[in-house]
N, CA and C atoms as an extended XYZ file, in Angstrom:
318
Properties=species:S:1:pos:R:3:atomname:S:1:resname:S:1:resid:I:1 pbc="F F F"
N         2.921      -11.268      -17.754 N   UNK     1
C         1.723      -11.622      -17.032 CA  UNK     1
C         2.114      -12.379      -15.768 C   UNK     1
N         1.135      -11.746      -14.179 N   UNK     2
C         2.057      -13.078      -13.486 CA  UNK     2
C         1.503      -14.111      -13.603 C   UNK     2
N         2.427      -14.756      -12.787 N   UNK     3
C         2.545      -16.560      -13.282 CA  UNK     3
C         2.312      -17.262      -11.987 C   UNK     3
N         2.975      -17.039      -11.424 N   UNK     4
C         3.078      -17.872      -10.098 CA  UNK     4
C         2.892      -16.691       -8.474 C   UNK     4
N         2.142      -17.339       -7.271 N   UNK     5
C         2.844      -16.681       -6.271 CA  UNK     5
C         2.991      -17.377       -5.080 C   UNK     5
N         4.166      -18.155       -5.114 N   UNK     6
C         4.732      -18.745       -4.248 CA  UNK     6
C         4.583      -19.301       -2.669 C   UNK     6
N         3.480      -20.432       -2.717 N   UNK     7
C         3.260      -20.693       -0.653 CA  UNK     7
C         4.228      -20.960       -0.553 C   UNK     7
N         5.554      -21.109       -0.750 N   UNK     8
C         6.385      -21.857        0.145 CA  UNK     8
C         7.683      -20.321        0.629 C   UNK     8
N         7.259      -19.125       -0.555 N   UNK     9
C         8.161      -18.240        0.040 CA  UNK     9
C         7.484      -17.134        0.488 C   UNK     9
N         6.023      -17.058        0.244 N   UNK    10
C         5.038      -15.576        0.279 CA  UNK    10
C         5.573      -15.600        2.084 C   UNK    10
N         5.061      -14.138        2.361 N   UNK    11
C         5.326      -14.142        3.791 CA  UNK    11
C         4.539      -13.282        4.245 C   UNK    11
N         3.424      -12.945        3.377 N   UNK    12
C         1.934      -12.986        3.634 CA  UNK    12
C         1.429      -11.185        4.064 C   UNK    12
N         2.603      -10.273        3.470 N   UNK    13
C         3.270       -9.231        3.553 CA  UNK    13
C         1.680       -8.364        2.770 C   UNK    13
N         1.332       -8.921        1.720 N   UNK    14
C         0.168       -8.394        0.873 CA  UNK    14
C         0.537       -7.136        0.252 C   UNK    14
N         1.882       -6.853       -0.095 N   UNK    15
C         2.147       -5.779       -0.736 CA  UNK    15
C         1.797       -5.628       -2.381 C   UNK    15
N         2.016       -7.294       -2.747 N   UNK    16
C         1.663       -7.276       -4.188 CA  UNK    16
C         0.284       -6.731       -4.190 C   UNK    16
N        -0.695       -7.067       -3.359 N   UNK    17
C        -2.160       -7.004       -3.130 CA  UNK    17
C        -2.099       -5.602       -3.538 C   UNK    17
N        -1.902       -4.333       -2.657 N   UNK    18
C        -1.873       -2.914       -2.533 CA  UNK    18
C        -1.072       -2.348       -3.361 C   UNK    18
N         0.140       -3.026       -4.280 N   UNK    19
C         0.856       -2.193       -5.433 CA  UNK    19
C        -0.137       -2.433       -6.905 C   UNK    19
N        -0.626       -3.488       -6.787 N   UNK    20
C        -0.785       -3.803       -8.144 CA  UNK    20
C        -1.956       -2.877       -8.818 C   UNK    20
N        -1.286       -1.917       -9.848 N   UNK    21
C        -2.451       -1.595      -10.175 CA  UNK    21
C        -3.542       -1.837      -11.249 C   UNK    21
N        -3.719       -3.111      -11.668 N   UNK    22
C        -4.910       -3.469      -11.856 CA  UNK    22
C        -5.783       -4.718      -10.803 C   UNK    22
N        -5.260       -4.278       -9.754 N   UNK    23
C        -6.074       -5.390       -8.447 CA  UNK    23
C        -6.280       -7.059       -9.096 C   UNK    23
N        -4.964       -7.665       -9.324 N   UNK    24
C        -5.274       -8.720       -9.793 CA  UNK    24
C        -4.841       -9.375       -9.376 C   UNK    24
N        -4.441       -9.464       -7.978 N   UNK    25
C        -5.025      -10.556       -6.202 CA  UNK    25
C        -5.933      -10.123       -5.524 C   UNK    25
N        -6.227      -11.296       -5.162 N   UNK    26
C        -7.384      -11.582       -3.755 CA  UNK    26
C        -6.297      -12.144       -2.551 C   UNK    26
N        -6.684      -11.038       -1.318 N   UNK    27
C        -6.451      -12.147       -0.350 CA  UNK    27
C        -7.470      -13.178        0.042 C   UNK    27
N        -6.934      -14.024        1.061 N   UNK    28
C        -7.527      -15.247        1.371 CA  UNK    28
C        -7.762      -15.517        2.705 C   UNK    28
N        -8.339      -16.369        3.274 N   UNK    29
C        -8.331      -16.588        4.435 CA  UNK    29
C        -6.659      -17.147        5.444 C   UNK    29
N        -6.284      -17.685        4.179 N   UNK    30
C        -5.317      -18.239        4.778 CA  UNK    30
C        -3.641      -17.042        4.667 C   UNK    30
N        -4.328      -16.192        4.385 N   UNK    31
C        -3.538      -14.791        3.990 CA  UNK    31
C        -2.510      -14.905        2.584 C   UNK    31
N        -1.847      -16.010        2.073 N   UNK    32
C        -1.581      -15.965        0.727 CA  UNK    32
C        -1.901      -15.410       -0.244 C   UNK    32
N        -1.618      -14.100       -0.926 N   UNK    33
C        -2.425      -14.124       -1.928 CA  UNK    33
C        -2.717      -14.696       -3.289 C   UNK    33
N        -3.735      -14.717       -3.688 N   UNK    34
C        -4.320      -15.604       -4.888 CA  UNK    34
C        -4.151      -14.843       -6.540 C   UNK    34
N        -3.593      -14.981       -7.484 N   UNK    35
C        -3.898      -14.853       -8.875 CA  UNK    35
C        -5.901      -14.609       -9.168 C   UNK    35
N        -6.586      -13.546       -8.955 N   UNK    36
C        -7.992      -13.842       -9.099 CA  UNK    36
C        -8.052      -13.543      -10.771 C   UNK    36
N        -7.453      -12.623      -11.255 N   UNK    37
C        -7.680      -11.533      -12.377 CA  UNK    37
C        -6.869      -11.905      -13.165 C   UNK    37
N        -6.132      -13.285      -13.817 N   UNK    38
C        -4.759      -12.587      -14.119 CA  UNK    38
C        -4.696      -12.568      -15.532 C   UNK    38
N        -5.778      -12.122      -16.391 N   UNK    39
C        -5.929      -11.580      -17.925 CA  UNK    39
C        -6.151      -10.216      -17.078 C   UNK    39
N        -6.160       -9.444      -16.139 N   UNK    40
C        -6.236       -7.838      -16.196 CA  UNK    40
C        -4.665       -7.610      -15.479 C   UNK    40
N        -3.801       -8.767      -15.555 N   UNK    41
C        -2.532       -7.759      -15.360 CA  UNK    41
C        -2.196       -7.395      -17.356 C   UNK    41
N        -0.872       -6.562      -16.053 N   UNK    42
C        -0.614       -5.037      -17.304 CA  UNK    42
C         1.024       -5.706      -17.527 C   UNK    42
N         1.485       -6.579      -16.667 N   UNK    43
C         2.717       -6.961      -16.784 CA  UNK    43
C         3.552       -5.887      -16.842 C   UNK    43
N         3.597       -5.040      -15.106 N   UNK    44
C         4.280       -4.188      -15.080 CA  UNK    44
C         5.387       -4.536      -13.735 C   UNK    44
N         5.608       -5.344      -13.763 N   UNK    45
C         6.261       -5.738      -12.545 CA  UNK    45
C         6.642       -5.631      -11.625 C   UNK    45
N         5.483       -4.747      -11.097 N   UNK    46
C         5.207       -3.892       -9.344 CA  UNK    46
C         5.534       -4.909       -8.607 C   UNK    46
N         4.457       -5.871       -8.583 N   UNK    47
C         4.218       -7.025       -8.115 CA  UNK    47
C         5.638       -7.731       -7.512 C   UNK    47
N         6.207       -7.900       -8.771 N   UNK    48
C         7.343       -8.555       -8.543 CA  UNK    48
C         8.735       -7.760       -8.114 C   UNK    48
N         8.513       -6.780       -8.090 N   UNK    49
C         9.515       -6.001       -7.772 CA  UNK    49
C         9.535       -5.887       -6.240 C   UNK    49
N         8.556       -5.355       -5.925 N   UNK    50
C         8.136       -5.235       -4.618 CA  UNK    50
C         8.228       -6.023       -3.318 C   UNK    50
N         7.803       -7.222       -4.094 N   UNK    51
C         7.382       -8.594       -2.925 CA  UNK    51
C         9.189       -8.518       -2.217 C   UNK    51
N         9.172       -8.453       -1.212 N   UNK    52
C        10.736       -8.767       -0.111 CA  UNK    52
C        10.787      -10.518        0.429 C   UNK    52
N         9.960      -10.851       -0.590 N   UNK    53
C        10.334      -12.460       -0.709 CA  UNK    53
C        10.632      -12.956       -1.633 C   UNK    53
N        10.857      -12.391       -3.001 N   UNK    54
C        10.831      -12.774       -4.156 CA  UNK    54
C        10.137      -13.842       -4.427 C   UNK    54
N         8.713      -13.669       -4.125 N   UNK    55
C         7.553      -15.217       -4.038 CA  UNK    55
C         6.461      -14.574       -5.189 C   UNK    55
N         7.085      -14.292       -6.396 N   UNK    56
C         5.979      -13.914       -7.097 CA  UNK    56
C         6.752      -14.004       -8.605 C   UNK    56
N         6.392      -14.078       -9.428 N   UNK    57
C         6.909      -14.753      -11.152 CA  UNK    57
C         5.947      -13.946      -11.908 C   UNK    57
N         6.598      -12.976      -12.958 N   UNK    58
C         5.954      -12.344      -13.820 CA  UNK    58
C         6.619      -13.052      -14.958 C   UNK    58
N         5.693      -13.450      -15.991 N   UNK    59
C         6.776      -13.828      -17.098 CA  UNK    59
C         6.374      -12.845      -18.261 C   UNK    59
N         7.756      -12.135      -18.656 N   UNK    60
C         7.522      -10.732      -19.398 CA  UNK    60
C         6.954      -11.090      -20.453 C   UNK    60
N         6.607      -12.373      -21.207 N   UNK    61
C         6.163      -11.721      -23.000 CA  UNK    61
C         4.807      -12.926      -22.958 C   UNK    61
N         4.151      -13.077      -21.685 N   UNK    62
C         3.260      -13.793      -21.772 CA  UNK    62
C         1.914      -13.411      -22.403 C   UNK    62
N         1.253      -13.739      -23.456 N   UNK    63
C        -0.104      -12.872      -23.541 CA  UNK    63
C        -1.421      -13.938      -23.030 C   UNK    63
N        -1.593      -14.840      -22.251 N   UNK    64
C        -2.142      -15.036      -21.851 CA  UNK    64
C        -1.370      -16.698      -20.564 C   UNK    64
N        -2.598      -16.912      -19.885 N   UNK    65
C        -2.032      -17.866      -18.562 CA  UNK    65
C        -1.144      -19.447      -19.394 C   UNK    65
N        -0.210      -19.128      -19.015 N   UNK    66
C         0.517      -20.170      -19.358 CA  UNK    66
C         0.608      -21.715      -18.727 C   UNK    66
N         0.297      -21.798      -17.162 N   UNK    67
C         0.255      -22.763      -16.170 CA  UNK    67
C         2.064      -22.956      -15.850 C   UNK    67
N         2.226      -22.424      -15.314 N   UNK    68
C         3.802      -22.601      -15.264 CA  UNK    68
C         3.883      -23.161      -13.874 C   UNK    68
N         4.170      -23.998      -13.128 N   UNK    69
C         4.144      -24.389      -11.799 CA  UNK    69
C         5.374      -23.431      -10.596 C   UNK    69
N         5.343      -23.614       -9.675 N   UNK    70
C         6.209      -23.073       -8.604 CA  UNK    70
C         7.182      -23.778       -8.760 C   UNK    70
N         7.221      -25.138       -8.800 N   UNK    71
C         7.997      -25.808       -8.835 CA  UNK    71
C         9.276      -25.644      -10.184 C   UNK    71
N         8.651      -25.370      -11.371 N   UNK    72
C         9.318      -25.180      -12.577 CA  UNK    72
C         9.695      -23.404      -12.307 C   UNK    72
N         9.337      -22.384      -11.963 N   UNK    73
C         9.814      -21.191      -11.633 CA  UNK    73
C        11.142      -21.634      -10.207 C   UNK    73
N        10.602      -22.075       -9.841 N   UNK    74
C        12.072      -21.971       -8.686 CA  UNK    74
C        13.405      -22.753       -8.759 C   UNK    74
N        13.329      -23.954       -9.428 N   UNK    75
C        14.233      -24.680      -10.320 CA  UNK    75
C        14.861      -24.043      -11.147 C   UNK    75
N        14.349      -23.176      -11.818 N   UNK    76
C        14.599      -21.774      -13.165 CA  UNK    76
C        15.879      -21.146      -12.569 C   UNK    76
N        15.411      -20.803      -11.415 N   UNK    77
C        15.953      -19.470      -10.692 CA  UNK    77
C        15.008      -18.246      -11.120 C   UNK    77
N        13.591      -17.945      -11.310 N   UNK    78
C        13.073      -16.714      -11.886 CA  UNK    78
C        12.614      -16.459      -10.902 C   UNK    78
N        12.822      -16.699       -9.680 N   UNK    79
C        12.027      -15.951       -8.213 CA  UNK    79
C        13.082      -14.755       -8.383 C   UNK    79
N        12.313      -13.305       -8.426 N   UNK    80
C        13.428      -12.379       -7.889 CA  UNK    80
C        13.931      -11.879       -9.395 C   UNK    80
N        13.764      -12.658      -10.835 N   UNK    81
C        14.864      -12.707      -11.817 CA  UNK    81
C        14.722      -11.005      -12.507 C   UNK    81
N        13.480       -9.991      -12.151 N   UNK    82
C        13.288       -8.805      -12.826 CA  UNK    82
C        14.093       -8.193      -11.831 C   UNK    82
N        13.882       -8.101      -10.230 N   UNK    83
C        14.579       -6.977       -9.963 CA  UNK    83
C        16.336       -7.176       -9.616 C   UNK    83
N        16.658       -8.405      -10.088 N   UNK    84
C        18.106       -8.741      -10.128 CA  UNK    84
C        18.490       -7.861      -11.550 C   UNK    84
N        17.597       -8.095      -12.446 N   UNK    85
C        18.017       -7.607      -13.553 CA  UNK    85
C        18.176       -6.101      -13.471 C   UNK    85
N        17.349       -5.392      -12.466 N   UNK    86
C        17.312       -3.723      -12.156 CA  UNK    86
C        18.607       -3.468      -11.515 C   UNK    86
N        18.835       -4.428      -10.780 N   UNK    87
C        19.869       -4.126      -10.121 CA  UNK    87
C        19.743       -4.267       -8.670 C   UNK    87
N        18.599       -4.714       -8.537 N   UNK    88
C        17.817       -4.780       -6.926 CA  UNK    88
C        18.142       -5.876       -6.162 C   UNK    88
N        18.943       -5.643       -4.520 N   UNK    89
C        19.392       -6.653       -4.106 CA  UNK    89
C        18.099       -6.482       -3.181 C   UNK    89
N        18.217       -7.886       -2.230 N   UNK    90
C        17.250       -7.383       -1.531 CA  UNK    90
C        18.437       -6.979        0.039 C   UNK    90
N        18.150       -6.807        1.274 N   UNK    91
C        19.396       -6.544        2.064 CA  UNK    91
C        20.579       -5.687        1.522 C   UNK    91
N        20.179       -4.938        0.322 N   UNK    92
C        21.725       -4.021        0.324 CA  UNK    92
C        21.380       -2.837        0.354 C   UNK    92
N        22.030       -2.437        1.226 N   UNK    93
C        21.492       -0.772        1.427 CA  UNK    93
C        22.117       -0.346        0.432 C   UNK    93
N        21.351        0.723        0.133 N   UNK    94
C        21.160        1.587       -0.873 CA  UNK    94
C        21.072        1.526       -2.043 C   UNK    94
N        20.568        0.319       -2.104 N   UNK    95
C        19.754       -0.762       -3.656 CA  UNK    95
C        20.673       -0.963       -4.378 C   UNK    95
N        20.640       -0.443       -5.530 N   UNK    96
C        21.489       -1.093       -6.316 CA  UNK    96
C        22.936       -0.597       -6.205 C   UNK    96
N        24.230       -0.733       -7.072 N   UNK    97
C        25.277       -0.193       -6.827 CA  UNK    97
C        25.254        1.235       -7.774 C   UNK    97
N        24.795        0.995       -8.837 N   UNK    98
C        24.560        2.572       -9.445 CA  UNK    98
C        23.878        3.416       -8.582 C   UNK    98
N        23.273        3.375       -7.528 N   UNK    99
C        22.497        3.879       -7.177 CA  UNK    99
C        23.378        3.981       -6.159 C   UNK    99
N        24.272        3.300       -5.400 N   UNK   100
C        25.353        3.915       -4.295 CA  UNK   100
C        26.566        4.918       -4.699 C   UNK   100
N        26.529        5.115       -6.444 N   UNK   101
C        27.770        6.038       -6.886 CA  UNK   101
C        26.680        7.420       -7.095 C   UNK   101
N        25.455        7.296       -7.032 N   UNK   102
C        24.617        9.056       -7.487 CA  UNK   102
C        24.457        9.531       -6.214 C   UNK   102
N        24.936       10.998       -6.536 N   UNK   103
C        24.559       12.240       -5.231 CA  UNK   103
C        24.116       13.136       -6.071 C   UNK   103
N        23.016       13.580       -5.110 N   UNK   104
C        22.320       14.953       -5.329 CA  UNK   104
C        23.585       16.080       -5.725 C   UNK   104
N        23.318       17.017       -6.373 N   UNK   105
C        24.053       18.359       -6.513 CA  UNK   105
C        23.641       18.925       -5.669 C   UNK   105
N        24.775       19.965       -4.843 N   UNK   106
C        24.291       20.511       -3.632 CA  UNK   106
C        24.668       21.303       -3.857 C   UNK   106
């Protein structure tokens, strides 16, 4: 479920906004986006995969809002911690390294 989404790293990109598919941000005036919904996430970690700030915290076995602060996620190290686990850098071309040893058959 997510948990957190980060003012101090969001960069106001709104991609979580447009991936997520159960629409569970609002933007804002102040362009951050907001947690509005967050009993209709699916805890699929678009969200967090996506964001190119790593300013967003899904925590995988949550079944409902936990209150976890920004402050206690970034101390953690869990900004970023799903798509490290994929293998996802952010700045490395051609994503992960398994993914720099596969070629198409030609």
């Amino acid at each position: 479920m997510i948990e957190v989404v980060s003012a101090t790293r969001c960069i106001e990109c709104d991609i979580c906004v447009k991936i997520c598919p159960a629409g569970v941000f609002d933007t804002t005036p102040e362009r951050i986006p907001v947690i509005a919904r967050q009993d209709d996430c699916q805890t699929c970690f678009l969200c967090e995969i996506y964001c190119p700030a790593d300013a967003l915290y899904v925590h995988p076995h949550a079944e409902g809002p936990l209150g976890i602060s920004e402050e206690n996620v970034s101390e953690a190290g869990l900004f970023g911690s799903y798509a490290r686990q994929l293998g996802w850098a952010r700045g490395k071309v051609g994503g992960s390294e398994n993914a720099q040893n596969f070629r198409l058959s030609e």
